[in-house]
C-alpha positions in Angstrom: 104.9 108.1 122.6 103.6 110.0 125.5 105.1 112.0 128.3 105.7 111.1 132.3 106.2 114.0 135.3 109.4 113.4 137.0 109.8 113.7 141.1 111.4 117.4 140.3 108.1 118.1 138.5 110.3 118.5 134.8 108.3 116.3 132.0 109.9 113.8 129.9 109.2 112.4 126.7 109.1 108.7 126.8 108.4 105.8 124.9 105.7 103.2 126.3 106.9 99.3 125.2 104.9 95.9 125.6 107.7 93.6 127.1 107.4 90.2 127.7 106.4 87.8 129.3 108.9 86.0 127.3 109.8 82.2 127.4 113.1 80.5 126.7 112.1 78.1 124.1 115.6 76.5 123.2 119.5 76.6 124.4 122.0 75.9 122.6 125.3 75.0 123.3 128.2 71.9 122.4 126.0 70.2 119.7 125.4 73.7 118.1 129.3 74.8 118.6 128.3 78.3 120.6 126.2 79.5 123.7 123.1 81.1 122.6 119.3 80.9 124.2 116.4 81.2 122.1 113.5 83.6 123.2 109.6 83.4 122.2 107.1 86.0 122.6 103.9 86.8 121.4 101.0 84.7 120.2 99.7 83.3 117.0 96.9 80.9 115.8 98.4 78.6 113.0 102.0 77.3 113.1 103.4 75.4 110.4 104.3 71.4 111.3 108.1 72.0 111.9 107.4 75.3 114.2 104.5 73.6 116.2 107.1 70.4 116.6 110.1 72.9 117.4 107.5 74.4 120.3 106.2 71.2 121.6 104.7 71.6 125.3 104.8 75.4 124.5 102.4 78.0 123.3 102.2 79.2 119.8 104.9 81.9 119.5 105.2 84.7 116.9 108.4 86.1 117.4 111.4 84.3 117.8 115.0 85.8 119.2 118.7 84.3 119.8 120.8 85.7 122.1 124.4 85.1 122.6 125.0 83.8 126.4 128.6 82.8 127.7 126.9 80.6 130.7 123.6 78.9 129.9 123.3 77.1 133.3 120.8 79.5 134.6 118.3 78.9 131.5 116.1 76.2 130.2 113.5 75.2 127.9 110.0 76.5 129.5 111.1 79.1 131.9 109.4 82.7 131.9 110.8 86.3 132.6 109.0 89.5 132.5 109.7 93.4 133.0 110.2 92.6 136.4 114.1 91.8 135.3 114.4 95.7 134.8 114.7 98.4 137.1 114.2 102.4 136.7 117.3 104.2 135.9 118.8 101.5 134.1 120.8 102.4 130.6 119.3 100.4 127.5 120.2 99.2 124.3 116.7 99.3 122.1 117.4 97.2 118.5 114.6 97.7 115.9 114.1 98.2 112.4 113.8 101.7 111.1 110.7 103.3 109.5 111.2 102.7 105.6 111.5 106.2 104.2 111.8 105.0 100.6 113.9 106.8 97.8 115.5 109.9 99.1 117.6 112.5 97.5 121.3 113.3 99.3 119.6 116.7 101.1 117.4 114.5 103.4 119.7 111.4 103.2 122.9 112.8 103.7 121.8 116.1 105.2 123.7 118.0 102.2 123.5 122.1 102.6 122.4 121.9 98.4 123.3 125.0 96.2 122.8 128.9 96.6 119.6 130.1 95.8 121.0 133.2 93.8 121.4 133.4 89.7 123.0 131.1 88.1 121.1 128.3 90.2 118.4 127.1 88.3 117.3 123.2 89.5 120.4 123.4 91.0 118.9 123.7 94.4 118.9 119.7 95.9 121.5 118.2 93.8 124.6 117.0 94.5 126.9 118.8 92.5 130.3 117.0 92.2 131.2 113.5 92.6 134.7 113.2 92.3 137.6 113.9 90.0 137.8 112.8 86.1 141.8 111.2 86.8 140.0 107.9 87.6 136.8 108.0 85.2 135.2 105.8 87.7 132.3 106.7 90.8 134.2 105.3 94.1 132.3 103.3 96.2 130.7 104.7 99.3 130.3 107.8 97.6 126.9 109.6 99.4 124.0 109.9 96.6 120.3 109.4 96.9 118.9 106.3 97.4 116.4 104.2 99.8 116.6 105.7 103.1 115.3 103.7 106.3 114.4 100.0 106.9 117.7 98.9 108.4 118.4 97.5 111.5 119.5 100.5 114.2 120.2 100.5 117.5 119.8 103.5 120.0 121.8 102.9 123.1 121.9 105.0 126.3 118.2 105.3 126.7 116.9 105.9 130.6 114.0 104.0 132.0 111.8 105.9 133.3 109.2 103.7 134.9 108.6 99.7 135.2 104.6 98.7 134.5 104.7 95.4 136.2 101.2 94.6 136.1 100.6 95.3 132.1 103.9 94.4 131.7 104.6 98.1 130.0 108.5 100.1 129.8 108.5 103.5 129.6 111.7 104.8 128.1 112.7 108.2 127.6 113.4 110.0 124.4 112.4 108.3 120.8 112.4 104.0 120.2 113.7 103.2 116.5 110.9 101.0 114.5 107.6 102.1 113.6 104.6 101.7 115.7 103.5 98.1 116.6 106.9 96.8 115.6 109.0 94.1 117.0 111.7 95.8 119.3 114.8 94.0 121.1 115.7 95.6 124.5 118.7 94.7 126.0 120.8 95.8 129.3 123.1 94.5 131.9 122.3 92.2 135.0 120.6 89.0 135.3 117.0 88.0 134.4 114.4 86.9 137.2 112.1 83.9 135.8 109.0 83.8 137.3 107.7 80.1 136.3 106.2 79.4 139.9 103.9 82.1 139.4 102.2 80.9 136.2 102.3 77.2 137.9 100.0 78.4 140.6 97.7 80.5 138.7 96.4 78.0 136.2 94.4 75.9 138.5 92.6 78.4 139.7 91.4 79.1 136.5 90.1 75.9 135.4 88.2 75.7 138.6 86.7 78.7 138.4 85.6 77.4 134.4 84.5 74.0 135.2 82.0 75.2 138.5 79.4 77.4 136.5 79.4 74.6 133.4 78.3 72.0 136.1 76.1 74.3 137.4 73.9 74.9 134.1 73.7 71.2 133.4 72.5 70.5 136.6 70.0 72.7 136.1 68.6 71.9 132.9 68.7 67.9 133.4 66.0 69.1 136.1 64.2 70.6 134.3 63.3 69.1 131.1 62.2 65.8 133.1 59.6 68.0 135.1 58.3 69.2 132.3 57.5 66.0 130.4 55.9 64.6 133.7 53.4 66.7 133.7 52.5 66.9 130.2 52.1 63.4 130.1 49.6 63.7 133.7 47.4 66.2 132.2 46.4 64.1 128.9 45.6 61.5 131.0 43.5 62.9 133.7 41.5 64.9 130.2 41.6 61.3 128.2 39.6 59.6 131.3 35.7 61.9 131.2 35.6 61.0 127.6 35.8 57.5 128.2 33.5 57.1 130.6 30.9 59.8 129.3 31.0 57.5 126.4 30.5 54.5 127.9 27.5 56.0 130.3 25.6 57.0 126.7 24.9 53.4 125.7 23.6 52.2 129.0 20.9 54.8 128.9 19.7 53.6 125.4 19.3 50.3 126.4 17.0 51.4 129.2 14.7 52.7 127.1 
């Protein structure tokens, strides 16, 4: 969490979220029996064999999400969408899992008052006094006691959007997110989605250009250069191998002279 200056100069507490880009890795529809569209985001290294075949031709998700959709017709496999789908001011619906707060008594659970702390009270003060009536000898069910608080699946609706990052790809939404830091958070909220697959289809050549030119470069360069290098190696013994051979040569002629 951090905190953004509005244009009347008031601050706001607000949560920053990674959104997207997301890709629509499956739809279903008749052969299934309802409308939904499956979402991946994320990335990961090692798939196991039925993922990596369910994800052919795409990358290697690590979160997977189904969404109920009446119309499909606007979605397929392979397209992408991004924060650019939202705009500021918008009202969202955040899903997440809560921060697991283990086992709790019914004072922090339940947000009981607890007992007086006068005479007469002793460990009295956090317990739950009564549970009910001795007619039916039995606990009913639902009754509020302690137990494992948090871990469940909450959503928070009605948050404000403060601000759209669309170059990280970053939300900033005001007031507290449910779901522990670095956890996997559902956002949802009303309109349609932009995809923005002619984007990424334009961008990846450029890339692989840019990858391939210094490669060529450097082997250019040293297939020059070891040749050279040899050559004149090879010159130099040569040109030092030929005095010896004729200084040795030259030394029997004189002996026979004399």
């Amino acid at each position: 969490m951090t905190q953004k200056f509005l244009e009347d100069g008031t601050v706001a507490p607000v949560t920053v979220v990674k959104a997207g880009p997301c890709t629509v890795t499956q739809v279903k529809g008749d052969k299934e029996g309802y409308t939904a569209v499956q979402v991946g985001f994320g990335k990961k290294r090692i798939l196991s064999k039925p993922l990596a075949g369910h994800l052919k031709g795409l990358e290697n998700f690590r979160y997977l999400k189904e969404f109920r959709v009446e119309d499909t017709a606007n979605f397929a496999k392979g397209k992408v969408f991004d924060v650019s789908s939202f705009a500021t001011g918008e009202d969202l619906a955040v899903t997440a899992v809560s921060k697991g707060k283990g086992f709790q008594g019914v004072v922090k659970r339940h947000n009981f008052k607890g007992s007086p702390a006068s005479h007469g009270h002793k460990d009295q003060l956090r317990m739950p006094g009564s549970i009910g009536a001795t007619e039916p000898a039995r606990v009913f069910k639902g009754t509020r006691m302690g137990g494992r608080m948090g871990n469940d699946t909450t959503t928070v609706k009605n948050l404000e959007l403060i601000e759209v990052d669309t170059d990280k790809n970053l939300l900033y939404i005001k007031g507290a997110v449910p779901g522990a830091r670095n956890a996997f958070v559902v956002i949802q909220a009303d309109g349609e989605l932009n995809f923005i697959e002619k984007k990424k289809e334009e961008k990846k050549p450029e890339a692989k250009k840019s990858a391939e030119s210094p490669e060529q470069s450097r082997g250019e360069i040293k297939k020059e250069d070891k040749p050279e290098e040899v050559k004149t190696e090879a010159k130099e013994e040569k040109v030092a191998a030929k005095p010896a051979e004729e200084k040795k040569e030259d030394k029997p002629k004189e002996e026979v002279k004399k």
